[in-house]
C-alpha positions in Angstrom: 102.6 173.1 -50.2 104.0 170.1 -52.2 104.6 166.4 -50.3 108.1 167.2 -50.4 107.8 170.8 -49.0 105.3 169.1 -46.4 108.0 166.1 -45.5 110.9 169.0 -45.6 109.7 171.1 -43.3 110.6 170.3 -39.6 114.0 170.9 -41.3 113.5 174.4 -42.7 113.8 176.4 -39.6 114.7 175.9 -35.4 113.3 178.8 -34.0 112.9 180.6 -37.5 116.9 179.9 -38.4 117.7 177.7 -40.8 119.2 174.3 -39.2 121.4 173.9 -42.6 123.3 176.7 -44.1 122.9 175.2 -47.4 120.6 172.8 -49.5 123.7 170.4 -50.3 123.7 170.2 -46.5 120.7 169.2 -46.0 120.4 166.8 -48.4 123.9 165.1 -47.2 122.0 164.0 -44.8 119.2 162.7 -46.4 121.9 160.6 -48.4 123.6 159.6 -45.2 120.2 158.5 -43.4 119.1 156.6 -46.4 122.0 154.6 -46.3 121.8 153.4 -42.9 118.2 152.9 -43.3 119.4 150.5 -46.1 122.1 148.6 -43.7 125.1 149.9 -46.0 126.7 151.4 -42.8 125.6 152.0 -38.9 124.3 155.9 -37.9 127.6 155.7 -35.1 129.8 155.0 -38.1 128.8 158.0 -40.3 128.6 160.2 -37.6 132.5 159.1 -36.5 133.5 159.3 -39.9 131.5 162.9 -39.8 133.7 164.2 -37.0 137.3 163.0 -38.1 136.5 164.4 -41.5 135.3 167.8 -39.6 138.1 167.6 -37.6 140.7 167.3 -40.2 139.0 170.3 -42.3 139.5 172.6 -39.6 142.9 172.0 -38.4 143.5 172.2 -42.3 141.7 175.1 -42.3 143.7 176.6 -39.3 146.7 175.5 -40.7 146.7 177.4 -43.8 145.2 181.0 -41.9 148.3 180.7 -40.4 150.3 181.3 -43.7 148.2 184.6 -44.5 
């Protein structure tokens, strides 16, 4: 196992599932955390930002399966 694999791997699996459903996921994340480690914005910002954005997708997302 590689220092990476080693450093990834409380985030491979809860239980045996995977806690992301994809790598880009994942690694969202570890974009996100390393900007508030570096000040650029506060974790309570991102994760706001996070749920409006989430929140606009799935009303879009509702939205548009009503059309079908």
């Amino acid at each position: 196992m590689t220092d990476s694999e080693a450093t990834l791997k409380p985030l491979l699996s809860v239980n045996g599932d995977p806690i992301f459903d994809e790598a880009w996921q994942a690694e969202a994340l570890a974009i996100a955390d390393t900007l508030v480690r570096k000040g650029m914005f506060s974790a309570n910002a991102w994760s706001e930002a996070l749920g409006r954005a989430l929140k606009i997708a799935e009303s879009e997302n509702a939205i548009s399966s009503m059309h079908l």
